[in-house]
C-alpha distance (Angstrom), angle and dihedral (degrees) to the residues before:
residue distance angle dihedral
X1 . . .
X2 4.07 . .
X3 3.70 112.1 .
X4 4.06 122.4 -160.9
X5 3.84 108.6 -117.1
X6 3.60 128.4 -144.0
X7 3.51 123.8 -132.7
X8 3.77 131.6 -179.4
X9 3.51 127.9 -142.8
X10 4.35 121.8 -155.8
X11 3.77 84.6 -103.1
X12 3.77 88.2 63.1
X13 3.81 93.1 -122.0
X14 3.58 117.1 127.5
X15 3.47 135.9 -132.6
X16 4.13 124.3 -168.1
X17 3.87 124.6 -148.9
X18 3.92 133.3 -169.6
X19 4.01 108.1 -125.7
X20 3.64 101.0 -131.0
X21 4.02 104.6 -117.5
X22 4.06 121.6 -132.3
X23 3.83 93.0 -92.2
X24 3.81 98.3 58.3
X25 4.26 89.9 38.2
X26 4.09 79.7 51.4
X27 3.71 92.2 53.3
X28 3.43 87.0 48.5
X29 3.59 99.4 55.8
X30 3.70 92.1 44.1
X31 3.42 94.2 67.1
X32 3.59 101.4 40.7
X33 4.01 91.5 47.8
X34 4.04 88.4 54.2
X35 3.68 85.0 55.1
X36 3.46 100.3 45.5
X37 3.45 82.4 51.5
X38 3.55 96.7 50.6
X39 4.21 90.4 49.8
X40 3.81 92.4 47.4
X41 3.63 93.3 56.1
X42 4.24 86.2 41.1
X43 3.88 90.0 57.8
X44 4.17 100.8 35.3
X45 3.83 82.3 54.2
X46 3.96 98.5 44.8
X47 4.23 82.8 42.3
X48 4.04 81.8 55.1
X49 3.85 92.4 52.3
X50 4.07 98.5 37.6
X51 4.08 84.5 55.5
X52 3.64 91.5 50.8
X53 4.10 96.7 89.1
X54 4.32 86.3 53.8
X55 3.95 84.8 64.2
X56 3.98 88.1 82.1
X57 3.34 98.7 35.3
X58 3.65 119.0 40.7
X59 3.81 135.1 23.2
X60 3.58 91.3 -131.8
X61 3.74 107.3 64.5
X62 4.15 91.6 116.9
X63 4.26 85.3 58.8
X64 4.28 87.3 45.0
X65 3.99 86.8 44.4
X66 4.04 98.2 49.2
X67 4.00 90.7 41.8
X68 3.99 88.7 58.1
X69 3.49 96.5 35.1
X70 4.02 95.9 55.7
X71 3.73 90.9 41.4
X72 3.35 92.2 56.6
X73 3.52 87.1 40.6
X74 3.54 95.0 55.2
X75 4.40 89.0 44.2
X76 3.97 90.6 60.5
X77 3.89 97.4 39.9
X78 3.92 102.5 51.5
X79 4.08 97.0 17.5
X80 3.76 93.9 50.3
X81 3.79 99.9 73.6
X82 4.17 87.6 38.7
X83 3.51 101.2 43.7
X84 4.07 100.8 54.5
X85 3.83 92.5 32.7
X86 3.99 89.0 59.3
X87 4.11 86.6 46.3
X88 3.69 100.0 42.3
X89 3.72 102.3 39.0
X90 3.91 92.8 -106.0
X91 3.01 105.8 -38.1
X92 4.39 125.3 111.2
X93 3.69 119.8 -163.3
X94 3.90 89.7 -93.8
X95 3.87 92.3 51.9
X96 3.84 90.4 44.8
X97 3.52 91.5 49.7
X98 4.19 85.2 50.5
X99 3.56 98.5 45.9
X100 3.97 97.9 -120.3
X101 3.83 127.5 117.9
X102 3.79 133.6 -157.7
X103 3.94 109.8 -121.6
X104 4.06 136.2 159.5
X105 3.27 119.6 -95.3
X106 3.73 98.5 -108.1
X107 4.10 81.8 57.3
X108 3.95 96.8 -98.8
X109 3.57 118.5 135.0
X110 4.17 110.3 -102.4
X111 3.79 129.0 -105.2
X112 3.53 136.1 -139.3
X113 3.83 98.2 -81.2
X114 3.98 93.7 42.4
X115 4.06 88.9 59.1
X116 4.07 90.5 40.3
X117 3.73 97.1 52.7
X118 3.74 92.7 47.6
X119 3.76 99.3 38.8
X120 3.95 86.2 54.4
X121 3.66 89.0 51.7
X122 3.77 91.5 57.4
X123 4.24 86.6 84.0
X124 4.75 76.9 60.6
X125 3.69 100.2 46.1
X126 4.26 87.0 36.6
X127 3.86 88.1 68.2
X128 2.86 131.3 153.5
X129 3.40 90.5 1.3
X130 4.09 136.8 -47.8
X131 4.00 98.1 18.2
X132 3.86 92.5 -50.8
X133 3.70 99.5 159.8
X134 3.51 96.0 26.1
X135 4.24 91.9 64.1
X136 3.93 87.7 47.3
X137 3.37 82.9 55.4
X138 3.62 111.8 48.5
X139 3.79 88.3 43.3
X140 3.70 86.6 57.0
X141 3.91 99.8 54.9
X142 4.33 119.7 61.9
X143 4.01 80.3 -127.9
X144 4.16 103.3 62.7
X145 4.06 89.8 -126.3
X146 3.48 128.8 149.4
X147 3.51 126.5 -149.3
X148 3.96 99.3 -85.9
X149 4.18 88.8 57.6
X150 4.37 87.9 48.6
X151 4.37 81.6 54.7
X152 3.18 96.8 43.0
X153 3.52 106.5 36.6
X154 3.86 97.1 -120.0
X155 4.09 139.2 129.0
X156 3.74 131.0 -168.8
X157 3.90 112.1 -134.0
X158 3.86 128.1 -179.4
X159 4.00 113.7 -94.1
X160 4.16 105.1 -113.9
X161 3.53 118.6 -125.8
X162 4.01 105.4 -136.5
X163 3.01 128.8 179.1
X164 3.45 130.7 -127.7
X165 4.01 113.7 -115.2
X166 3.49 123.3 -112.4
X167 3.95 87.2 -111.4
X168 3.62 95.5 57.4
X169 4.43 91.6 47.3
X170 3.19 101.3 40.7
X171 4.03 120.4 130.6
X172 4.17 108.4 -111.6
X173 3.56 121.3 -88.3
X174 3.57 138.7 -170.9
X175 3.64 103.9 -75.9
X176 4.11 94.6 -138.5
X177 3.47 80.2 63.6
X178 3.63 109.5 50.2
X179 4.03 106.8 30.2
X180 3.68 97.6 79.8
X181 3.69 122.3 122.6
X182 4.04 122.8 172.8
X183 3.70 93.8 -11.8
X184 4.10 87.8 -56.0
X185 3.88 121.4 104.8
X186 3.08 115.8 -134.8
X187 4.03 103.5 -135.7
X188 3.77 93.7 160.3
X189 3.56 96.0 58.9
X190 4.22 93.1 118.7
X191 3.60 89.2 55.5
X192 3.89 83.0 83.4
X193 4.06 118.1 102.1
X194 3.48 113.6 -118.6
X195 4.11 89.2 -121.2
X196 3.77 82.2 55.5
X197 4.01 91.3 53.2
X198 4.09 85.5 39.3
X199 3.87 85.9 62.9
X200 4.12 83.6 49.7
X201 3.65 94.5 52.2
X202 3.66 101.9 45.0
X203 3.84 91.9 47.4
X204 3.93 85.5 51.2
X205 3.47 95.3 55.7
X206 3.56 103.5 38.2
X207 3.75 100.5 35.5
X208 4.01 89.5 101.6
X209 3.48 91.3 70.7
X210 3.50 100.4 54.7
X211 4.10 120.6 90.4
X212 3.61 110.5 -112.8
X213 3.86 101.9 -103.1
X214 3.85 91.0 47.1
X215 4.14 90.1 45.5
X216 3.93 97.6 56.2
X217 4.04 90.1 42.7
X218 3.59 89.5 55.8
X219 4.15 99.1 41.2
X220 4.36 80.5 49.5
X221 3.59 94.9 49.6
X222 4.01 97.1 42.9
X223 3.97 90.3 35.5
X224 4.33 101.5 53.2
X225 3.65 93.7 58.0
X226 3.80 97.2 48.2
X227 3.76 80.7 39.1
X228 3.67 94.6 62.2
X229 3.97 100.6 30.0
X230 4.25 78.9 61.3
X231 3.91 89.4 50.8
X232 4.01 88.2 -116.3
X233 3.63 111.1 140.6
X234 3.78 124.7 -118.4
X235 3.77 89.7 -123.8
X236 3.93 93.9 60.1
X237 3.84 90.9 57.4
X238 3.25 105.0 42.9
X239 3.48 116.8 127.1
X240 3.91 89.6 9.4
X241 3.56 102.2 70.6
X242 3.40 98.7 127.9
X243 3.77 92.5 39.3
X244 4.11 80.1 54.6
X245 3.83 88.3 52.3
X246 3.23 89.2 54.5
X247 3.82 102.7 60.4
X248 4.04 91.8 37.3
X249 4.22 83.0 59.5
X250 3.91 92.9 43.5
X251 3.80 93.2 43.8
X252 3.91 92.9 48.5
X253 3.90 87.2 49.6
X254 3.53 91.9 63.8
């Protein structure tokens, strides 16, 4: 049964995850094998039809055809997995389709060499033949991975649905209305950098998966420098931090 993971970050705040079980990873590699599939027969046939102009010319068009045709071959079968996990954040087609994502360990999203070493390590955890060792493996680890994750360092958790807070959906309204916090208004709300409101926004969205203690540290960290940049005073939000947070990221929207 899938367990939720802890996982610290330096700014001792943590963060849980979902390890993504074998029947999700399965899904996942469903998919992305039928469009592997798909490409490899794409590229042997374009191979076929770049060859075709050798036919009147040389004697060894069949040698030119089977040299392009297993390097391309070779391109779609070990730089599939690597080339959309480094463009989608780890995630492939199949694994978006499944809702899991490739990430470090310590929660970070993985580099180039973390998806080649465990992509290369798919021909290990594919023996003896359709992921043999690599399902006795997961089941025999808390964390689902196979041996390419234990090399590289990596785990594949479920993708969280969150939902967006109200403050963050809600229709437009007149902004005399709406920016008023303690009794104050807070007419110098735009002054605010958008890496500042980024900060907002990503606490917003992923404050739900912090534990409690971690949550309201964060929201008062993040909140009393916005707070005083605005001229509020640390008095009027305490306590409401995140309740402040939430009218800075609602009055940016508009």
């Amino acid at each position: 049964m899938d367990q939720d993971i802890s996982i610290s970050t330096p700014e001792s705040l943590e963060f849980s995850h979902e390890p993504a079980g074998i029947g999700s990873r399965f899904v996942a590699s469903v998919v992305d094998a039928v469009l592997q599939a798909a490409m490899m027969l794409g590229v042997l046939s374009t191979a076929g039809v770049w060859t075709l102009p050798l036919k009147s010319t040389t004697g060894s068009s069949t040698a030119w055809a089977g040299a392009i045709a297993i390097l391309l071959a070779f391109l779609v079968l070990w730089g599939y997995h690597i080339f959309f996990e480094m463009i989608w954040n780890g995630q492939t087609p199949g694994k978006r389709a499944a809702g899991i994502r490739i990430l470090k360990d310590g929660g970070y999203p993985i580099g180039f060499l973390d998806s080649l070493v465990r992509n290369l390590l798919r021909l290990v955890d594919f023996l003896p033949f359709s992921y043999g060792v690599g399902v006795v493996v997961m089941l025999c680890n808390s964390k689902f991975k196979r041996v390419g994750d234990f090399a590289a360092g990596t785990i594949v958790v479920k993708e969280r649905r969150i939902k967006m807070p109200h403050s963050l959906t809600s229709d437009p309204v007149e902004l005399r209305e709406d920016i008023i916090f303690g009794g104050q208004p807070l007419t110098n709300v735009y002054e605010l950098s958008d890496a500042e409101f980024d900060v907002v926004r990503q606490f917003m969205v992923r404050r739900h998966e912090l534990q409690k203690n971690a949550r309201l540290t964060l929201a008062t960290n993040i909140a009393r420098p916005l707070a005083r940049k605005l001229g509020v005073q640390s008095e009027q939000i305490l306590g409401k931090e995140e309740e402040f947070l939430e009218k800075l990221a609602r009055a940016y929207g508009q």
